[in-house]
C-alpha positions as CSV (number, residue, x, y, z in Angstrom):
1,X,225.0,127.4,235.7
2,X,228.5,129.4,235.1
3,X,229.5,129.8,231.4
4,X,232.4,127.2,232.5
5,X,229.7,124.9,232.9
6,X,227.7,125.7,229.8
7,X,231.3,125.6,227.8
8,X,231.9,121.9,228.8
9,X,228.4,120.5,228.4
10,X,227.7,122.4,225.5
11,X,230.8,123.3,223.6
12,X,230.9,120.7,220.6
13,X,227.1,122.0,219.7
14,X,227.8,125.2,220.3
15,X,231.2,125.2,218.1
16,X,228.4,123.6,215.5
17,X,226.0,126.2,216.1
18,X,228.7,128.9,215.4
19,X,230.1,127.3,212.1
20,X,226.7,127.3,210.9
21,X,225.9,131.1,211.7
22,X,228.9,132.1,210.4
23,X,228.2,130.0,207.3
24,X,224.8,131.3,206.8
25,X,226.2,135.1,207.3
26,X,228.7,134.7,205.0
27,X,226.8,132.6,202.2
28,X,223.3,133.9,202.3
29,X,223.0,137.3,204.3
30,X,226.2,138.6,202.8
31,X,225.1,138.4,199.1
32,X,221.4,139.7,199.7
33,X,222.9,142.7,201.7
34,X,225.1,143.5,198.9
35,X,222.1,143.2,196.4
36,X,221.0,145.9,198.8
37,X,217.9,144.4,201.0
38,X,217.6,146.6,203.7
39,X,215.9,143.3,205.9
40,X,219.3,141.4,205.4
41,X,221.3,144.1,207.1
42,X,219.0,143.7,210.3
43,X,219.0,140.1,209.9
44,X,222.9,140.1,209.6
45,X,223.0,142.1,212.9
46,X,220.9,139.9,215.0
47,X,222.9,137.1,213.7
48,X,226.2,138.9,214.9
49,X,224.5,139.6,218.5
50,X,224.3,135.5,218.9
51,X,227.4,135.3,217.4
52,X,229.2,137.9,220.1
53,X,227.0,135.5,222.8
54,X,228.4,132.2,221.6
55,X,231.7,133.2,221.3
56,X,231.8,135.0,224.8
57,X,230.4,131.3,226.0
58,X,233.4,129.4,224.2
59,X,236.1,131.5,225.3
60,X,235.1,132.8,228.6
61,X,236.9,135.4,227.7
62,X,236.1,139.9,228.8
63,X,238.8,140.5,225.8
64,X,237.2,138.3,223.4
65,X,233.4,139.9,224.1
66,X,234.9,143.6,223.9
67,X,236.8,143.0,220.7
68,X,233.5,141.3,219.3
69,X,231.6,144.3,220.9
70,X,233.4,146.8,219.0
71,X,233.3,144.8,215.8
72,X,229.5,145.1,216.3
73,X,229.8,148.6,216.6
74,X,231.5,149.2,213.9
75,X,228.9,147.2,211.6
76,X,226.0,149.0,213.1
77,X,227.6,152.3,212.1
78,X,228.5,151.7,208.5
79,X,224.5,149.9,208.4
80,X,224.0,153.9,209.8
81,X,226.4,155.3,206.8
82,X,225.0,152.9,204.5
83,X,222.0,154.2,204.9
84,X,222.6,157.7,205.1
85,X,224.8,157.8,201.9
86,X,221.9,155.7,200.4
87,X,218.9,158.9,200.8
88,X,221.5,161.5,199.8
89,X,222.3,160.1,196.4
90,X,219.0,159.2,196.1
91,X,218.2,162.5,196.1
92,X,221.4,164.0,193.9
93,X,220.6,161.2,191.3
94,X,217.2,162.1,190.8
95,X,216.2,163.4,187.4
96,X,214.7,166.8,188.5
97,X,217.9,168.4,189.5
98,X,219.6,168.2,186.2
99,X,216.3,168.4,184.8
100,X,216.1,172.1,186.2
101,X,220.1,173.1,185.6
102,X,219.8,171.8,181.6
103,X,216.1,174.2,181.4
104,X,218.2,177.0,183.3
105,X,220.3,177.1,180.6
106,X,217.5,177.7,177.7
């Protein structure tokens, strides 16, 4: 079967399908992410990975895919950033440091 194919039997489900993942991503995975669940942020990709696939079905489209590809690429670095920036203040927020400097100081 040719995504042509799939787009016209398909389509109206599909269109569904996509309202619903981008409902769900925006109403429910967005606000646990920001409350800082590391298990909504891999959620949230695999739901963009379905999202890239159903859009690339309904538009048939190589520019659509690569602008959805590098939107993808962009999440998963700041998820990389996010995390990153997330063990370094962890670490310069910690107690112990000023702990130390303010006992230095005695």
């Amino acid at each position: 079967m040719t995504t042509r194919q799939i787009r016209d039997r398909w389509g109206d489900s599909l269109l569904t399908v996509l309202t619903v993942l981008l409902l769900v991503m925006m109403f429910v995975v967005a606000p646990l992410q920001a409350l800082g669940l590391f298990e909504f942020q891999v959620f949230e990709l695999l739901l963009a990975v379905f999202l890239v696939g159903g859009v690339f079905v309904m538009s048939g489209s190589a520019l659509a895919v690569v602008t959805m590809l590098v939107a993808l690429a962009m999440i998963v670095t700041g998820a990389i950033l996010r995390l990153r920036s997330l063990r370094s203040s962890t670490l310069i927020c910690s107690p112990a440091p000023g702990f130390w400097s303010a006992s230095r100081w005695r």
